[in-house]
N, C-alpha and C positions, 0 to 999 in steps of 0.2 A: 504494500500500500504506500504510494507517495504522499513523502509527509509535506505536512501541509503549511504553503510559503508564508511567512511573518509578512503583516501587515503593517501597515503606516498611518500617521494623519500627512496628509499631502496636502499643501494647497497655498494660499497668497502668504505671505509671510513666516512659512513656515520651513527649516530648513530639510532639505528632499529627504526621505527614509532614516529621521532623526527622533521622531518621536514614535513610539510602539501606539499602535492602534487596539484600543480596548473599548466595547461597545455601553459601558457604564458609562466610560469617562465623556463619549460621546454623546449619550442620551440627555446626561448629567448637560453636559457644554449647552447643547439644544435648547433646553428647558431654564436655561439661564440667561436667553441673550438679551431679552427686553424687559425683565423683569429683577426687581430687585430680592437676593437670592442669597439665603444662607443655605450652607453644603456641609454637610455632618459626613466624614469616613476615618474610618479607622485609620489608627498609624500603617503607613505603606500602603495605602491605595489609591493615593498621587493625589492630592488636595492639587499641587504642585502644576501638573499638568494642566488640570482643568482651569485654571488660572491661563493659562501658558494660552491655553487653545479659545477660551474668551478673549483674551487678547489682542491675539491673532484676528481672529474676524470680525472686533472694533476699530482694530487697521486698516480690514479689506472693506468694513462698512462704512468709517470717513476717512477721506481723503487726508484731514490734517486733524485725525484723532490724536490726544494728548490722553496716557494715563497713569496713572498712580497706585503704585505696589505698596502697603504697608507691612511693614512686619514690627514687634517687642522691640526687637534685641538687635544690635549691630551685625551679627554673626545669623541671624535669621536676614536681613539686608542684604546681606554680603550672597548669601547662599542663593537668592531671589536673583540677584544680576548674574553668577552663573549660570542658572538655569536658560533666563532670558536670553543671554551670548549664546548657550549654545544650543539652545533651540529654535531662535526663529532668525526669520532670515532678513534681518535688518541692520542698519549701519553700527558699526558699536560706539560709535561719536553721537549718538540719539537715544542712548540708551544710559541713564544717568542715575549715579548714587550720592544722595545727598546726605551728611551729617551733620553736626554741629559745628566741625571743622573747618567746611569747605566757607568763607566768608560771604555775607549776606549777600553783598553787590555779586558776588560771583554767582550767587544761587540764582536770584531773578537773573540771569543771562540764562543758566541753564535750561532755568525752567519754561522760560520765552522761546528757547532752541531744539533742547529734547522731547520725543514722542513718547518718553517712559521715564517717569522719575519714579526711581528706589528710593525707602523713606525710612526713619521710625516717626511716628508722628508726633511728637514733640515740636520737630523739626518745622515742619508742615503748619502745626498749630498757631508757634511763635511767629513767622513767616506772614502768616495770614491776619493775625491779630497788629503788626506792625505792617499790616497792610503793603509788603511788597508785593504780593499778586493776591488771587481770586482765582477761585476754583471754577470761575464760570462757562470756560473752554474746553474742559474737563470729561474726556466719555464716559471712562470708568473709573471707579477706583475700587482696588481687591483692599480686602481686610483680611490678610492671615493671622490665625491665633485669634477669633472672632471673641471668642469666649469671655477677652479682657474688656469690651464693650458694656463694662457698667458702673458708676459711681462719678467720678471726676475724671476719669480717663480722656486722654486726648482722643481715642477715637471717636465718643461720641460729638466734640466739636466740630472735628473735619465732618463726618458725617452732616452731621446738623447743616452747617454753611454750606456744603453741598448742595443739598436737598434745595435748599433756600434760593442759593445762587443760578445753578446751571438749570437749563430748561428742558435738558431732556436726560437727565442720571440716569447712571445705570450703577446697579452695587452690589456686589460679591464677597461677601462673607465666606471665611472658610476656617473648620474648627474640627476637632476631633474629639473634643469634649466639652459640648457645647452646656450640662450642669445635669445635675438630675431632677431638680423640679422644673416644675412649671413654671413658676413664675419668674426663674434666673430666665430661663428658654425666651418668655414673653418678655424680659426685658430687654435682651440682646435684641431682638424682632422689631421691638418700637424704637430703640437709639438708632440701628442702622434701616430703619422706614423697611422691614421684610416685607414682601408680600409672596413669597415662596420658597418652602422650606423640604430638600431632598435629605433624605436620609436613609445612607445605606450602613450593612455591615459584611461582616464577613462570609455568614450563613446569606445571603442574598442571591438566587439561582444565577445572576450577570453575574456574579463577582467571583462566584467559589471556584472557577476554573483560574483563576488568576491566584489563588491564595497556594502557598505550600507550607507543609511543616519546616518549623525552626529548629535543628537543635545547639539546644542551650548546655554550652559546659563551665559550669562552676568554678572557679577555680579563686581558693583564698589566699592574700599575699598578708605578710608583716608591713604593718606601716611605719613609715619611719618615725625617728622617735619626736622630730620635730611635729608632728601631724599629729601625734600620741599626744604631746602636749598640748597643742592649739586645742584639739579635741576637749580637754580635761576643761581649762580655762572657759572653752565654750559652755561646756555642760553647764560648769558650777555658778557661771551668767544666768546663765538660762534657767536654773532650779531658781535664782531670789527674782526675774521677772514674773515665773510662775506662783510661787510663793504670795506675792505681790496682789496677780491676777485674782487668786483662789481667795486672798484673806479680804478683795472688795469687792467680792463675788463677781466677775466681769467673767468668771468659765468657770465651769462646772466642776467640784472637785473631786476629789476621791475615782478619778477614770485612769482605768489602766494604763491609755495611752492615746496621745494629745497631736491629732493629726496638722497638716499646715491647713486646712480646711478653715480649722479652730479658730484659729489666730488670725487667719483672714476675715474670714467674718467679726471678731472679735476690732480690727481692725479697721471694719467699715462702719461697726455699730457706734466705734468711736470718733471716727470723721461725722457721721451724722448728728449725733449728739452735743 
């Protein structure tokens, strides 16, 4: 039996039998392009791409489309413009990473120039708030790590000014753990304006041919001793904040064990407050 030849996405700005063709990722891309769109998948089922391939045919659907990638972290940033370089097929002088670094007047040149700006949104937020530009020319912009869209977060500003600004948005949310209630779910949905939400998993009949087993091998190292230390120091911090928390009742005592959940919440109820 002839095995059967790997497929591609192919097409305007896409660079030729570069991206693997998967009919999730596709369905998924489809059901995103004119609608504002949170996408739940598990780690390793390419948040990434679907990003990649929206993209892509908000380039081949304006002429002088502009968008805007966010991610947390510098190192989630960074990993966004590789992907971009080497997936689609566009100039890499158009394709632009902005920090804190890069100085303001430099930034409004870029952003005036380039048809992709990489961000964390901070960036983006102060930018906008000192009124160097306006998101008003703007086709899309992805949210990865969607999940952090709640409380004071700068995504919910860019978002906000978005919506407000440009007269035809478009928004892509992408998260892998988007909360376990409902009402975390419902508040991501109203800051980034959702009106459609895919969610796949593993068990999903598109997906499971693409999933394989992992194996996991274990293996324990000594840590040095400086690490041994810091650790201690850490701890013994961290017992008198606890201490602290339990004796103003601010978290619950007597529990076995005190996830970052905890403390985040604990965290928010006190910015509220």
């Amino acid at each position: 039996m002839q095995k059967e030849l790997q497929r591609y996405f192919n097409g305007p700005y896409l660079k030729k039998n570069q991206v693997i063709f998967r009919d999730y990722q596709n369905n998924i891309t489809n059901n995103c392009k004119n609608k504002n769109s949170l996408v739940v998948l598990p780690t390793g089922l390419g948040k990434t791409i679907i990003g990649i391939l929206l993209l892509a045919n908000c380039l081949k659907k304006y002429s002088r489309a502009k968008i805007i990638i966010l991610a947390p972290t510098r190192p989630l940033v960074q990993q966004h413009k590789i992907s971009c370089e080497k997936f689609l097929d566009i100039a890499l002088e158009e394709i632009t990473l902005f920090t804190g670094k890069v100085p303001p007047e430099r930034r409004i040149l870029l952003f005036n120039s380039s048809r992709i700006i990489i961000s964390t949104p901070q960036v983006i937020k102060n930018d906008i708030l000192r009124g160097r530009y306006d998101l008003s020319q703007v086709s899309l912009i992805i949210f990865d790590e969607a999940h952090k869209t709640k409380g004071n977060y700068a995504y919910n500003f860019i978002s906000s000014e978005y919506i407000n600004t440009c007269t035809d948005p478009v928004i892509l949310g992408l998260t892998a753990s988007p909360g376990k209630d409902e009402e975390h779910i419902q508040e991501i949905c109203n800051n980034l304006s959702i009106e459609n939400i895919i969610f796949k998993n593993y068990q999903d009949k598109d997906v499971r041919e693409y999933v394989y087993d992992i194996d996991i091998i274990i293996k324990l190292v000594d840590l040095p001793i400086e690490l041994v230390e810091l650790s201690t120091i850490w701890y013994n911090l961290f017992e008198v904040f606890l201490r602290f928390f339990i004796k103003n009742k601010l978290i619950p005592p007597n529990k076995k064990y005190y996830s970052k959940l905890d403390f985040l919440g604990l965290s928010r109820d006190l910015t509220l407050s």
